[in-house]
ROTORMAR-26817 format. One line per 4 residues: number of its first residue (from 1); their letters; for each residue x, y, z of N, C-alpha, C, O. Coordinates in Angstrom, 1 decimal. Example, Ala and Ser with C-alpha at 12.3 -4.5 7.8 and 13.67 -1.06 7.14 Angstrom:
// residues 2
1 = as = 13.2,-5.7,7.8,12.3,-4.5,7.8,13.2,-3.3,7.8,14.2,-3.3,8.5 ~ 12.8,-2.2,7.1,13.7,-1.1,7.1,12.9,0.0,7.9,13.4,1.1,8.0
END
This chain:
// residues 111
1 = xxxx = -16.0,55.3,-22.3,-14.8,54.7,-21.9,-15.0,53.1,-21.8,-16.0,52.6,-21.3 ~ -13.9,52.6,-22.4,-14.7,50.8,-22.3,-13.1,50.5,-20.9,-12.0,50.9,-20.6 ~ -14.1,49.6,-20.8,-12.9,49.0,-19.1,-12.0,47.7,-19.2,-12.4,46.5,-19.2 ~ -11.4,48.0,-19.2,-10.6,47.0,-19.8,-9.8,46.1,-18.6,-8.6,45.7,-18.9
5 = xxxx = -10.5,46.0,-17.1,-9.8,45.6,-16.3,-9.8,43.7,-16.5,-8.8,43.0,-16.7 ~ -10.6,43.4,-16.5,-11.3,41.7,-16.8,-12.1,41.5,-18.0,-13.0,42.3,-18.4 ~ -11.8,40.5,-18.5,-12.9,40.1,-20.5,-14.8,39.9,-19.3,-15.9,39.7,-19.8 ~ -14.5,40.2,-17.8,-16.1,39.6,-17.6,-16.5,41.4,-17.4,-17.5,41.6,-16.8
9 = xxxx = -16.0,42.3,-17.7,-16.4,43.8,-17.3,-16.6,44.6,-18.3,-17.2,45.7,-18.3 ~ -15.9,44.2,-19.5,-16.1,44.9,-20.5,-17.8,44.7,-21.5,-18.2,43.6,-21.7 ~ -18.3,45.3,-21.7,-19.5,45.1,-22.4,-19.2,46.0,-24.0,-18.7,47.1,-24.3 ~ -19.9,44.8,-24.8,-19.7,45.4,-26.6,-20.5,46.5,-27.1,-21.8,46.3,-27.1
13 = xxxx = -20.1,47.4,-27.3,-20.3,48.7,-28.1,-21.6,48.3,-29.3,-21.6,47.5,-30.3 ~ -22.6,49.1,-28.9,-23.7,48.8,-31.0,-23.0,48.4,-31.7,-23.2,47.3,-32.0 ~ -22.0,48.9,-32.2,-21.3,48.3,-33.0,-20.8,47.1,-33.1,-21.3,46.3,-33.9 ~ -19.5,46.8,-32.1,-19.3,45.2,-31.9,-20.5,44.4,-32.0,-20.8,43.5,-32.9
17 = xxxx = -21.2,44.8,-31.0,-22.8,44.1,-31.2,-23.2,43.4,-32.8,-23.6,42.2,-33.0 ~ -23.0,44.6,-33.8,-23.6,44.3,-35.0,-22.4,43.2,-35.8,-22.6,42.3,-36.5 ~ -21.2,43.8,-35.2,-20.4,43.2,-36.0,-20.4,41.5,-35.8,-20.4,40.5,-36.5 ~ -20.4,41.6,-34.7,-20.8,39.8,-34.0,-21.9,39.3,-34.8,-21.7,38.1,-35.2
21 = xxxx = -22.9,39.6,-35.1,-24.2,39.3,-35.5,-23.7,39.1,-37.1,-24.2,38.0,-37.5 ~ -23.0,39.6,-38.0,-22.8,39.6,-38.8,-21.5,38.7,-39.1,-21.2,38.9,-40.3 ~ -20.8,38.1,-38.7,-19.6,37.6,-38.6,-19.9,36.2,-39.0,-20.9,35.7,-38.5 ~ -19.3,35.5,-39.9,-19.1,33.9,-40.1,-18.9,33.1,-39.1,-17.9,33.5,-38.4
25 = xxxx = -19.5,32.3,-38.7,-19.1,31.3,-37.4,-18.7,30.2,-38.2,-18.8,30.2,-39.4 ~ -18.3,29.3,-37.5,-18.2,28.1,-37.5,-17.9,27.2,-36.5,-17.7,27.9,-35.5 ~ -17.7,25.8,-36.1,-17.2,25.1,-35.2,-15.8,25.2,-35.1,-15.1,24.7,-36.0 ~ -15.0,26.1,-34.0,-13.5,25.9,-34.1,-12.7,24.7,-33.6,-11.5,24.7,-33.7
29 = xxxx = -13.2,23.9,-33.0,-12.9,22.8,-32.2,-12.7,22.2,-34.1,-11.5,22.0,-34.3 ~ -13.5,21.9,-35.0,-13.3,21.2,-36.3,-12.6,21.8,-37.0,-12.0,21.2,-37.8 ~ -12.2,23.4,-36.8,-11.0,24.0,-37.7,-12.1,24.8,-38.9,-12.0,24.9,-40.1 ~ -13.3,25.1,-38.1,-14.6,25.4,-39.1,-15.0,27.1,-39.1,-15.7,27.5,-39.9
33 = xxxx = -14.4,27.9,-38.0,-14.5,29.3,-37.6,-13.7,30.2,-38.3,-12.6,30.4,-37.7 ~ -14.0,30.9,-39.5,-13.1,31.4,-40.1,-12.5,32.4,-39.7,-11.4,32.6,-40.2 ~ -13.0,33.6,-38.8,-12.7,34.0,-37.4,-11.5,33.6,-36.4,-10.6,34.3,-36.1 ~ -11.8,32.5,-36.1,-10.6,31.8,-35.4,-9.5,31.6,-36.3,-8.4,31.8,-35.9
37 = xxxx = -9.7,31.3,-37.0,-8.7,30.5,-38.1,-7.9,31.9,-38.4,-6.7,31.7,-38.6 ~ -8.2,32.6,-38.5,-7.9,34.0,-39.3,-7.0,34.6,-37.9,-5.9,35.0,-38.1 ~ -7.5,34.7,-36.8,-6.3,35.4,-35.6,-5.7,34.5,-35.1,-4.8,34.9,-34.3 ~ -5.7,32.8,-35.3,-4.9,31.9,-35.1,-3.9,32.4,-35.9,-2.9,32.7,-35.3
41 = xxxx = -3.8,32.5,-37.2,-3.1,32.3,-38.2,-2.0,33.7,-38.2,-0.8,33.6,-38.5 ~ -3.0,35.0,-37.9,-2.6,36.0,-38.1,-1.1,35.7,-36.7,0.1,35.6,-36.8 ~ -2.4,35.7,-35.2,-0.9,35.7,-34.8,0.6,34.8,-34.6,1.7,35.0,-34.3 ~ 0.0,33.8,-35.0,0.9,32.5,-35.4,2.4,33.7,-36.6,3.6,33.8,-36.6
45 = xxxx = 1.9,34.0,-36.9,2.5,34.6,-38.3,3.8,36.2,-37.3,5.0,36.5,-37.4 ~ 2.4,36.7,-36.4,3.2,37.8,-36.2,4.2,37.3,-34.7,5.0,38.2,-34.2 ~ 4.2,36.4,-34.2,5.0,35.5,-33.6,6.2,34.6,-33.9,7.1,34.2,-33.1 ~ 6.1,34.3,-35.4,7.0,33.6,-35.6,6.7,32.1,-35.4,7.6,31.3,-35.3
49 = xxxx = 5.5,31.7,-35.3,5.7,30.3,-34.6,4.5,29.5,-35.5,3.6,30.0,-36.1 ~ 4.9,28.0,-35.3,3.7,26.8,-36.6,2.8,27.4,-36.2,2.1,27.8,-37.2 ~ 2.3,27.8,-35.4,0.3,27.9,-35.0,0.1,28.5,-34.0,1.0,28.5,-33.1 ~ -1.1,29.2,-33.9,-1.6,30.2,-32.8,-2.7,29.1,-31.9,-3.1,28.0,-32.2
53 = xxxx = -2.9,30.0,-30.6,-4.2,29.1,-29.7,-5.2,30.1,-29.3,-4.9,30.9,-28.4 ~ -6.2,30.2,-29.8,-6.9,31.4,-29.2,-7.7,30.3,-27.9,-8.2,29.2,-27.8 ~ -7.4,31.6,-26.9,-8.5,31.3,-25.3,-9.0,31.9,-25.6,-8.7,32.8,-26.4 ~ -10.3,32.0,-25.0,-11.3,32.9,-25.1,-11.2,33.5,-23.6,-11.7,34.5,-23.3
57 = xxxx = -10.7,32.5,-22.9,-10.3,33.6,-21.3,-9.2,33.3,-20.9,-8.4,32.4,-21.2 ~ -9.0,34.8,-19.8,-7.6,35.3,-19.2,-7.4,34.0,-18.6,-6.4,33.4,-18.8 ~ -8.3,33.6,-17.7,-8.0,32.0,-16.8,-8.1,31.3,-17.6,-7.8,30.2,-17.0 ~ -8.4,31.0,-18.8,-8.0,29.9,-20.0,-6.3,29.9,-20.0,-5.5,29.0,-19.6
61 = xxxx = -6.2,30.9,-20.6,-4.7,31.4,-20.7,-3.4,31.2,-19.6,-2.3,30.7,-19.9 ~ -3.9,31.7,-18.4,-2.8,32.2,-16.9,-3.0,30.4,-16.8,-1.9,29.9,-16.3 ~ -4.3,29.1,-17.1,-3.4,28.0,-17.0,-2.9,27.1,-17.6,-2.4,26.1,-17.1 ~ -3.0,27.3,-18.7,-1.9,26.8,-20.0,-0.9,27.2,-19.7,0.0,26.3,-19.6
65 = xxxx = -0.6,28.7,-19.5,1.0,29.0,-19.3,1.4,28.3,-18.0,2.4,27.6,-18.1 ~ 1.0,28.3,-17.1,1.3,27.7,-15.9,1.2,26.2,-16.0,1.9,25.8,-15.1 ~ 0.8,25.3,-16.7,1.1,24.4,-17.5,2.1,23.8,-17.6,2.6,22.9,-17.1 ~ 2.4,24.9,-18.8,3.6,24.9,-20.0,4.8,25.2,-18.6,5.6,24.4,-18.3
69 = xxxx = 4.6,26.2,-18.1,6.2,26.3,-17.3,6.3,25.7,-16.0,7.3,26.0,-15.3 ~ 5.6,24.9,-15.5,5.6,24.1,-14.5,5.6,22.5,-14.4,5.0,21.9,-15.4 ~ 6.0,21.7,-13.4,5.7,20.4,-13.3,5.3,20.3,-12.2,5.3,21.2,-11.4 ~ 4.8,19.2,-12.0,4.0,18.8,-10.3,5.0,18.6,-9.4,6.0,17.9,-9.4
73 = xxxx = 4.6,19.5,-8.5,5.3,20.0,-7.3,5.9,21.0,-7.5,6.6,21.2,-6.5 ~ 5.9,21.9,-8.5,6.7,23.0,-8.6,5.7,24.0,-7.5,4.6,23.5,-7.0 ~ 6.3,25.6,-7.3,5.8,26.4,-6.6,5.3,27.7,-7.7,6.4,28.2,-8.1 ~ 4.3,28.4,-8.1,3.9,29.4,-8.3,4.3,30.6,-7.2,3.8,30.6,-6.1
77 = xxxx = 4.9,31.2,-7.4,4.8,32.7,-6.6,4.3,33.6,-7.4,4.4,33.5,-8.6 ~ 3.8,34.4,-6.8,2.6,35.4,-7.8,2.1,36.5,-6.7,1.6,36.3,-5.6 ~ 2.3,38.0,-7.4,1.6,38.9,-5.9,0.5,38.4,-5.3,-0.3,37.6,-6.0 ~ 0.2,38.6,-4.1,-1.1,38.7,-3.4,-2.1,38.8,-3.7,-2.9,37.9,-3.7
81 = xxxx = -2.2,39.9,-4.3,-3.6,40.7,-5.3,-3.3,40.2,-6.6,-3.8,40.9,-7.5 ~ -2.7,39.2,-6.9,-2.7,39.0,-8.8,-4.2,38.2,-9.0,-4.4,37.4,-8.1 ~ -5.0,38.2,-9.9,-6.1,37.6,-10.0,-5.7,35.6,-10.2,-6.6,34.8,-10.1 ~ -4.5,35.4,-10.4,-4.4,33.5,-10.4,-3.8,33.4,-8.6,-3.3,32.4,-8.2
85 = xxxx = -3.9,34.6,-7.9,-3.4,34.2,-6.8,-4.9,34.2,-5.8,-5.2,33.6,-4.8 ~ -5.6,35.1,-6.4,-6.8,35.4,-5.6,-8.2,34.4,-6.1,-9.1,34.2,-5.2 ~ -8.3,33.9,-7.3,-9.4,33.2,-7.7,-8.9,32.2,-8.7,-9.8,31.7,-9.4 ~ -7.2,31.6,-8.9,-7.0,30.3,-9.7,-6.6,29.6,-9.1,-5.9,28.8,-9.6
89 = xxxx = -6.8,29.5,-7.5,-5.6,28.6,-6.5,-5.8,27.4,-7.1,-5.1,27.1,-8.1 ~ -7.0,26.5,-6.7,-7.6,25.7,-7.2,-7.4,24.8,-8.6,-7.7,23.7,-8.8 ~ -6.9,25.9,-9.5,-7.3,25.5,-10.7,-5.8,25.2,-11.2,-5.6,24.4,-12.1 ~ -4.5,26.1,-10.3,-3.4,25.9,-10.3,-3.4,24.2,-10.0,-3.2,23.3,-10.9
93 = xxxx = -3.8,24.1,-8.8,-3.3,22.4,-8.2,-3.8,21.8,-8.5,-3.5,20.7,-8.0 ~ -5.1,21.6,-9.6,-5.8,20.8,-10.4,-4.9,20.4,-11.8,-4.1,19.4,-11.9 ~ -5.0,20.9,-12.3,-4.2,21.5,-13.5,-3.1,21.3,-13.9,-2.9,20.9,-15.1 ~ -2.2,21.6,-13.0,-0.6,22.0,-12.8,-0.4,20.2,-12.1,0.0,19.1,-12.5
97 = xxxx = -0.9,20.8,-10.8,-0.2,19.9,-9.9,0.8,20.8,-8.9,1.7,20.2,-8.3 ~ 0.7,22.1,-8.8,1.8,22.9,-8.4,0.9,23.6,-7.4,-0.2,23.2,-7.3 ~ 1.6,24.7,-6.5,1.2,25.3,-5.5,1.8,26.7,-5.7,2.9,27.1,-6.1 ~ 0.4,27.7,-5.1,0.9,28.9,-5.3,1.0,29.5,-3.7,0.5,29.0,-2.7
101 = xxxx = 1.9,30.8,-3.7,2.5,31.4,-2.9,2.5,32.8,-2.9,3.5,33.4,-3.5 ~ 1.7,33.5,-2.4,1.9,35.2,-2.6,2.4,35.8,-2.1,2.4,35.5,-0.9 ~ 2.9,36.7,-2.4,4.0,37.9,-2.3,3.6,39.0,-2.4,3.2,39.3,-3.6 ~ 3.4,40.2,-1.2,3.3,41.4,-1.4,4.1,41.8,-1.8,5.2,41.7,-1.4
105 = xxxx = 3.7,42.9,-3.2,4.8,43.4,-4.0,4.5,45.1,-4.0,3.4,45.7,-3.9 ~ 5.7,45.8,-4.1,5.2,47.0,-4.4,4.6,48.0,-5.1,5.0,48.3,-6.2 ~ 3.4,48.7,-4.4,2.6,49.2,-5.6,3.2,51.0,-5.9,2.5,51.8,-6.5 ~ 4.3,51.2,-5.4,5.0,52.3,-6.0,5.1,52.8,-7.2,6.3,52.7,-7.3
109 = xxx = 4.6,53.7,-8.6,5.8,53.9,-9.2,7.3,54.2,-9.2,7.6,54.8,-8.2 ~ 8.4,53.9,-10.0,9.6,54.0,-9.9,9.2,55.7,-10.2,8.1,55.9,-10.7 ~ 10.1,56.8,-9.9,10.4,58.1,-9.9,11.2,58.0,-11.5,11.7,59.1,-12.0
END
């Protein structure tokens, strides 16, 4: 079973293994990873939009978006337990310029 809770828990399969080893690199910062270039493009394409951004992490990602939809002084609310509420505080008000706020949310399913 692979775990798929955080990109730091999952570990690559022999396979993945081989396949990484075998794969073209390049510098993607120069536009040189044909790898990159290729799921940039791909999802650029299945999105609809000029160009894709690959992060290579979930906290790359949670603060770009937080970024993108905030300005300084705005407020984050985010559950309690959400992982940018429990280990991005920091990285929010660096970053951002914004502040976060948690909220116990329900861990019920709906019936």
């Amino acid at each position: 079973m692979i775990d798929f809770r955080s990109d730091t828990v999952t570990k690559p399969t022999p396979g993945m293994l081989a396949f990484m080893q075998a794969a073209p690199v390049g510098d993607d910062v120069f536009g040189e990873d044909p790898s990159i270039n290729s799921l940039e493009n791909i999802t650029a394409a299945m999105f609809g939009m000029e160009a894709g951004l690959f992060c290579p992490s979930g906290t790359m990602t949670n603060q770009i978006a937080i970024k993108t939809h905030t300005q300084a002084g705005d407020e984050v609310i985010c559950d309690e337990l959400s992982h940018i509420y429990q280990y991005e505080g920091g990285g929010i008000a660096f970053n951002s310029g914004a502040m976060k706020t948690g909220r116990s949310a329900s861990r019920k399913i709906p019936a």
